[in-house]
SELO-268741 format. One record per residue: residue in one letter; x, y, z of N, C-alpha, C, O in turn. Coordinates in steps of 0.001 Angstrom, whole numbers, plus 500000, padded with zeros to 6 digits. Atoms other than C-alpha are relative to their C-alpha. Layout:
<pts>
{"A", {X, Y, Z}, {X, Y, Z}, {X, Y, Z}, {X, Y, Z}},
...
</pts>
This chain:
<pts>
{"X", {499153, 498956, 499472}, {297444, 212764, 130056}, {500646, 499558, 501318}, {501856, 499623, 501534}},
{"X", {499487, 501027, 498789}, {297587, 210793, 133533}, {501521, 499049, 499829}, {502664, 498938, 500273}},
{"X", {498659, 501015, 500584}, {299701, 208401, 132012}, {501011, 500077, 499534}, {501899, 499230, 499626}},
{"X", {498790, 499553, 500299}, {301993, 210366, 130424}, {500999, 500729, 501010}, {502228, 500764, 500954}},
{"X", {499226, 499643, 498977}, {303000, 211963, 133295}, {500337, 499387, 500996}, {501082, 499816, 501877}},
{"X", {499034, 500591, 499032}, {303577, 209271, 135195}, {500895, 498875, 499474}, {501463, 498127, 500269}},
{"X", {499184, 500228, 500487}, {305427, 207781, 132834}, {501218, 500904, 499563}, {502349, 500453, 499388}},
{"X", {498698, 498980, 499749}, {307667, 210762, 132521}, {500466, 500086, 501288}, {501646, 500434, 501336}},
{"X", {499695, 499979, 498413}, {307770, 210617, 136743}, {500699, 498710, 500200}, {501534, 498778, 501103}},
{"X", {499413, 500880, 500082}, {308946, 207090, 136185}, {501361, 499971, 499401}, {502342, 499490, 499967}},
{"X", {498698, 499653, 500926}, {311609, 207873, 133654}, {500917, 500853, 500776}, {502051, 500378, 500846}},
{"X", {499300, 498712, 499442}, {313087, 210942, 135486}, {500757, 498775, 501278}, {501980, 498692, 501387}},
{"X", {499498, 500126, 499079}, {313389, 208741, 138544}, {501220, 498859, 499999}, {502244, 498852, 500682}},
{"X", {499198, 500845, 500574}, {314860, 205591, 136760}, {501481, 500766, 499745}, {502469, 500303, 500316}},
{"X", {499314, 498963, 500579}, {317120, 208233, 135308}, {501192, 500428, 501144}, {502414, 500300, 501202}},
{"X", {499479, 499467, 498907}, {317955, 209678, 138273}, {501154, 499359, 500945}, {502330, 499663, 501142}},
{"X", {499781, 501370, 499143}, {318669, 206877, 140461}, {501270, 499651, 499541}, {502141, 499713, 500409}},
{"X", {499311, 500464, 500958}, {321109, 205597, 137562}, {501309, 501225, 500191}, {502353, 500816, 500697}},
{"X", {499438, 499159, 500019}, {322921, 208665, 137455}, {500856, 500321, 501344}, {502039, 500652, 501426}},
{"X", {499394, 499493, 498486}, {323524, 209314, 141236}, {501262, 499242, 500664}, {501193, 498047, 500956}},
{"X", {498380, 500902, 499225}, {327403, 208324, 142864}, {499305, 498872, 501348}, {498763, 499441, 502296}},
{"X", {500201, 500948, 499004}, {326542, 205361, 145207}, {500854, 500524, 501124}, {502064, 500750, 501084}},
{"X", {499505, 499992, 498239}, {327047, 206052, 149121}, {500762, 498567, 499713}, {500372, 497667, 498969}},
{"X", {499360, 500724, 498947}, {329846, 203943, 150821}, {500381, 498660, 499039}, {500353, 497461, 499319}},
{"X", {499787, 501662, 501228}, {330827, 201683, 147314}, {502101, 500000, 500440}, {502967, 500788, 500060}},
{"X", {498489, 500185, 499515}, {334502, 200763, 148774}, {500869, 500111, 498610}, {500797, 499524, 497530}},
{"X", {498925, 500179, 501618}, {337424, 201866, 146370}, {501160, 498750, 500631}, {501625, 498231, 501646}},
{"X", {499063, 500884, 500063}, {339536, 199757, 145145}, {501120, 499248, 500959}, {501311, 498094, 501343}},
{"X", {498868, 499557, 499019}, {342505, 200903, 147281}, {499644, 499209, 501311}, {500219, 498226, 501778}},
{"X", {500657, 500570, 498609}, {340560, 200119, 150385}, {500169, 498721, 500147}, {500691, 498025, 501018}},
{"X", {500277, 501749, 499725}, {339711, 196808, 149407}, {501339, 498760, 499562}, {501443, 497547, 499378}},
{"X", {498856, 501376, 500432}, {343134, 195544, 148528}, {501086, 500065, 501469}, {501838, 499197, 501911}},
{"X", {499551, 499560, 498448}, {344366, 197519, 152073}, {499549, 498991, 500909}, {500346, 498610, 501767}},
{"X", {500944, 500753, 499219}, {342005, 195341, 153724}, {500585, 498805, 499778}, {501162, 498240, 500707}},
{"X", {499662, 501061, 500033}, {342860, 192464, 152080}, {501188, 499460, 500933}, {501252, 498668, 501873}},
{"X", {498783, 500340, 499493}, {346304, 192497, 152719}, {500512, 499992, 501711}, {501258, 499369, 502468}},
{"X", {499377, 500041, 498058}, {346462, 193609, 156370}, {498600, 498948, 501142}, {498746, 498816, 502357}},
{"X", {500434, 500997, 499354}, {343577, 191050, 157480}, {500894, 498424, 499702}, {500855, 497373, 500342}},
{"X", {499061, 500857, 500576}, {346093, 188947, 155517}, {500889, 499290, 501494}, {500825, 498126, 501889}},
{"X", {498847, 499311, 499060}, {348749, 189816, 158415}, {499170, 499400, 501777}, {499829, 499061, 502761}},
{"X", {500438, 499904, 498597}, {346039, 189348, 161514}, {499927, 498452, 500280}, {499670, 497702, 499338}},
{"X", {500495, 501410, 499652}, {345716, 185819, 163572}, {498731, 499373, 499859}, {498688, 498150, 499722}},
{"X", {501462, 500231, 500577}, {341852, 185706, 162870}, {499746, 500787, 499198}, {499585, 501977, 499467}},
{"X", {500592, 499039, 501162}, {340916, 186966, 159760}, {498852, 500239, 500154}, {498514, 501407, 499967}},
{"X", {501724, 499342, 500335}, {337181, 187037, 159909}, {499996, 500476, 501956}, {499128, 500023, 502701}},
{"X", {500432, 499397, 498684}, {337352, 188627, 163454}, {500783, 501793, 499196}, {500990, 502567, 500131}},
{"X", {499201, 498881, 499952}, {339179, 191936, 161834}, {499129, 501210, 499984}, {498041, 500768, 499614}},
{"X", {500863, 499295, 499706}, {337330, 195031, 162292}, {501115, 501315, 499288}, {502341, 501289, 499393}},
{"X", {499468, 498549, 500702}, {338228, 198809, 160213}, {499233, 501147, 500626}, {498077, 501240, 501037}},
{"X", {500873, 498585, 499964}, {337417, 202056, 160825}, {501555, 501435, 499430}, {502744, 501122, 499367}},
{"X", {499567, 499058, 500094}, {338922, 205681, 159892}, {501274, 499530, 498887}, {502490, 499629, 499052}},
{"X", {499117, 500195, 500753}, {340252, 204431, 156750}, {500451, 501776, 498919}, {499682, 502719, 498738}},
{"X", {499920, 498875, 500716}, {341719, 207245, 154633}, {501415, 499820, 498907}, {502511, 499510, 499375}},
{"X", {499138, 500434, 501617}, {343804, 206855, 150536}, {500983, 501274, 499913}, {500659, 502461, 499884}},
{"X", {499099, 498591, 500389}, {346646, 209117, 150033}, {501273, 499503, 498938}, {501971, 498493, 498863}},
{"X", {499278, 500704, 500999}, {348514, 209525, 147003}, {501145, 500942, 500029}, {501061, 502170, 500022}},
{"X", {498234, 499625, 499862}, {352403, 210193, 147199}, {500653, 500212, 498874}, {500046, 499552, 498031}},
{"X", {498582, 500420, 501147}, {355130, 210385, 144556}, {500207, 498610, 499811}, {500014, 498178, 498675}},
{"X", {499743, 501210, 499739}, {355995, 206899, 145634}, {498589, 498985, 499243}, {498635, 497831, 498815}},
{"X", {501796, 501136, 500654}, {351685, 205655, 144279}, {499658, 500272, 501839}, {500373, 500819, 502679}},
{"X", {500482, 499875, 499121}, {349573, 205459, 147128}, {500004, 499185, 501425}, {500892, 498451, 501859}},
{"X", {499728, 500608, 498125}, {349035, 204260, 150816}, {498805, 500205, 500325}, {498096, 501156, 499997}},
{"X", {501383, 499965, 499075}, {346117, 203311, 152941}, {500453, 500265, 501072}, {501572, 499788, 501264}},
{"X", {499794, 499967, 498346}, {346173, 204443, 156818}, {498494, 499477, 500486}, {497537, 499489, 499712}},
{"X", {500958, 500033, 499388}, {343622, 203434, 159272}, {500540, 498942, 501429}, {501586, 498378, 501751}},
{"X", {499506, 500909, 498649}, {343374, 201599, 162582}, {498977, 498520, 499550}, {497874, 498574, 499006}},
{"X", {500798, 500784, 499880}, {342197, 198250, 162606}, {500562, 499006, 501381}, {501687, 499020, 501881}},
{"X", {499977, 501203, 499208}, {341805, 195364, 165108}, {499101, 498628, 500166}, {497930, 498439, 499839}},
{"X", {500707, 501442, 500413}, {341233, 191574, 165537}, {500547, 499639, 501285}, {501224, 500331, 502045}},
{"X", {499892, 500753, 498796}, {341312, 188734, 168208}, {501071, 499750, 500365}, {501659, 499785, 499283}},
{"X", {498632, 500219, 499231}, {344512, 188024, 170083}, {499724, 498462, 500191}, {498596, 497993, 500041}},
{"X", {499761, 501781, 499777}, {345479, 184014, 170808}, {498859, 499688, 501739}, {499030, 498693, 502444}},
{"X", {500535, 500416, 498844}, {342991, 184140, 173945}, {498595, 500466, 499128}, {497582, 500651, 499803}},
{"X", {501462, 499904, 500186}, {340068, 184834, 171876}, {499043, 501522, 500363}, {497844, 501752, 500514}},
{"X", {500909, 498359, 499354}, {339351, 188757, 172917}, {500741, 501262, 499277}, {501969, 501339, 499244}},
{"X", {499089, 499181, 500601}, {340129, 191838, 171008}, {500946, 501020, 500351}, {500665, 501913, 501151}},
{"X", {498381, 499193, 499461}, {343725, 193572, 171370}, {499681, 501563, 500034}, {500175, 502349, 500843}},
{"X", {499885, 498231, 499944}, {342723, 197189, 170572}, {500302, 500731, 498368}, {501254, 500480, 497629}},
{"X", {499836, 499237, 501261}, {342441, 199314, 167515}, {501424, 500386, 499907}, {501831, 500906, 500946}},
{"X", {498713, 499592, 500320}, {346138, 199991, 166037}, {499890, 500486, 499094}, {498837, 500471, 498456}},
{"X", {499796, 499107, 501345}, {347700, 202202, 163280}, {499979, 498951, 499099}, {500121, 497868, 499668}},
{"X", {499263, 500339, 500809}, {348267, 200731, 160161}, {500138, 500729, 498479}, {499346, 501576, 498064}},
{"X", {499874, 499023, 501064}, {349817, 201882, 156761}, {500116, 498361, 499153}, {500658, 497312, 499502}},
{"X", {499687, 500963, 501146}, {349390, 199699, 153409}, {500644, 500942, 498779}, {500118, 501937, 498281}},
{"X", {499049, 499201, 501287}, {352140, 200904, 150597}, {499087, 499295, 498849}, {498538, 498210, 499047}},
{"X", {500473, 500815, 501415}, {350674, 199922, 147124}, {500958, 500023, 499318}, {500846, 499382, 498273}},
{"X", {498965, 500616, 501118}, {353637, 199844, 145499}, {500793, 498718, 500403}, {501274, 497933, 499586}},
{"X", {499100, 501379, 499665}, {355401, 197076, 147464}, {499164, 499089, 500791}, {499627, 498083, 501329}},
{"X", {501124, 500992, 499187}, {351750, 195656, 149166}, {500760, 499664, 501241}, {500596, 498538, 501711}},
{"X", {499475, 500003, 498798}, {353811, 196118, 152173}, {499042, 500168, 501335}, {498552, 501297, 501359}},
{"X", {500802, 499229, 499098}, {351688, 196305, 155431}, {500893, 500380, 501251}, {501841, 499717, 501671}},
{"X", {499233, 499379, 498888}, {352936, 198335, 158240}, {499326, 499984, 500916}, {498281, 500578, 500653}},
{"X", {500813, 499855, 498889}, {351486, 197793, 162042}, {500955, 500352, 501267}, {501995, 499878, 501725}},
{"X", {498735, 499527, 498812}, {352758, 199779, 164863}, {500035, 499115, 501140}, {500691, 499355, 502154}},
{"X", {499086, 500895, 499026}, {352968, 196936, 166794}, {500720, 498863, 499496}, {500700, 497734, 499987}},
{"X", {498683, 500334, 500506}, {355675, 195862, 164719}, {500660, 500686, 500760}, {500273, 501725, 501296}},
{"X", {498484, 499867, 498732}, {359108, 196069, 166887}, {500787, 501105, 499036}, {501843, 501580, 499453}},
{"X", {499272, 499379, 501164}, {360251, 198079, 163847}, {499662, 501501, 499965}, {498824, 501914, 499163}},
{"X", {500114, 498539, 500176}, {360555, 202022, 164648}, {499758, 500704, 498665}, {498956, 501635, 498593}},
{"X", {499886, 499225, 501248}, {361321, 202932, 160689}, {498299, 500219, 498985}, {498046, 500780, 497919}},
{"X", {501145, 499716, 500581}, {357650, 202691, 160071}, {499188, 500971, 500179}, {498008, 500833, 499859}},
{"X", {499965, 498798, 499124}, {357294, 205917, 161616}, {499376, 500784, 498292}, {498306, 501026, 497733}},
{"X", {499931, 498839, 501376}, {358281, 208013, 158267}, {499176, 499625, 499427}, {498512, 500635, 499190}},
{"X", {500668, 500617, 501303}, {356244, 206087, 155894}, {498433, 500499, 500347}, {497638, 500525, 499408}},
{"X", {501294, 500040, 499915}, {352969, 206911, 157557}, {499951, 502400, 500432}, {499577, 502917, 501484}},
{"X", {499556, 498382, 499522}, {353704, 211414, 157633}, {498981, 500565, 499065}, {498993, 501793, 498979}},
{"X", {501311, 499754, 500670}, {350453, 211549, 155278}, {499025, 499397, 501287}, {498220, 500211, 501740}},
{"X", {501174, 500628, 499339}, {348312, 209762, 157476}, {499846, 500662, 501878}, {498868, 500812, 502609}},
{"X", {500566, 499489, 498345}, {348597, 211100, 161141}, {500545, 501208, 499843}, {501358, 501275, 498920}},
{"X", {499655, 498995, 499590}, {349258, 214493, 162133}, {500881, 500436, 501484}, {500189, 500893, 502394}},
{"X", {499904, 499820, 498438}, {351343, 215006, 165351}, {499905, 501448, 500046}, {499940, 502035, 501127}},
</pts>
C-alpha cells in the first residue's frame, strides 16, 4: 500500500513538473532582438539587456528595450533605447543621429 502511494506521489509530480510553463525560457523574438542589436554594438560579449518587451503591430512585430555595452575606452556608455523591426531585422538605437526613429518605437515608450 506504501508503495503504491508513493508511486502515485512520484507520477503526479513527474506529471506535474512536465506540464508546468517554464519561468524565464526566452521567446524567440527576444532572442533574434538580441542577436541582431549585439550584432550593431563594438563589444559583443560585453552587451547587457534589461526591460525587454514584444509588441505586435500591423507591420509583424518589434522588440523595445534598453541595452548597453563597452565604448572604445573599455567602460560602459549607459543603457539606451532600442527598437528591433522583424520585418526588415532593422535595429534602431537612439543614439543614432537619425530623428525618424522616433515614430517607429510609439508601442514601446509612453511619453
Amino acid at each position: 500500500m506504501v508503495r503504491a502511494s508513493a508511486l502515485i506521489c512520484i507520477a503526479a509530480i513527474c506529471f506535474s513538473a512536465q506540464a508546468a510553463p517554464r519561468k524565464n525560457t526566452p521567446s524567440p523574438l527576444f532572442s533574434a532582438a538580441k542577436r541582431a542589436v549585439t550584432d550593431r554594438m563594438r563589444d559583443p560579449t560585453s552587451v547587457l539587456f534589461k526591460e525587454l518587451e514584444a509588441h505586435r503591430t500591423p507591420d509583424g512585430a518589434k522588440v523595445c528595450g534598453l541595452v548597453n555595452g563597452k565604448n572604445a575606452y573599455g567602460g560602459y556608455s549607459g543603457f539606451e533605447r532600442f527598437v528591433w523591426i522583424q520585418q526588415s531585422g532593422e535595429v534602431q538605437l537612439s543614439s543614432d543621429a537619425d530623428p525618424t526613429w522616433l515614430p517607429s518605437t510609439k508601442e514601446c515608450w509612453h511619453y
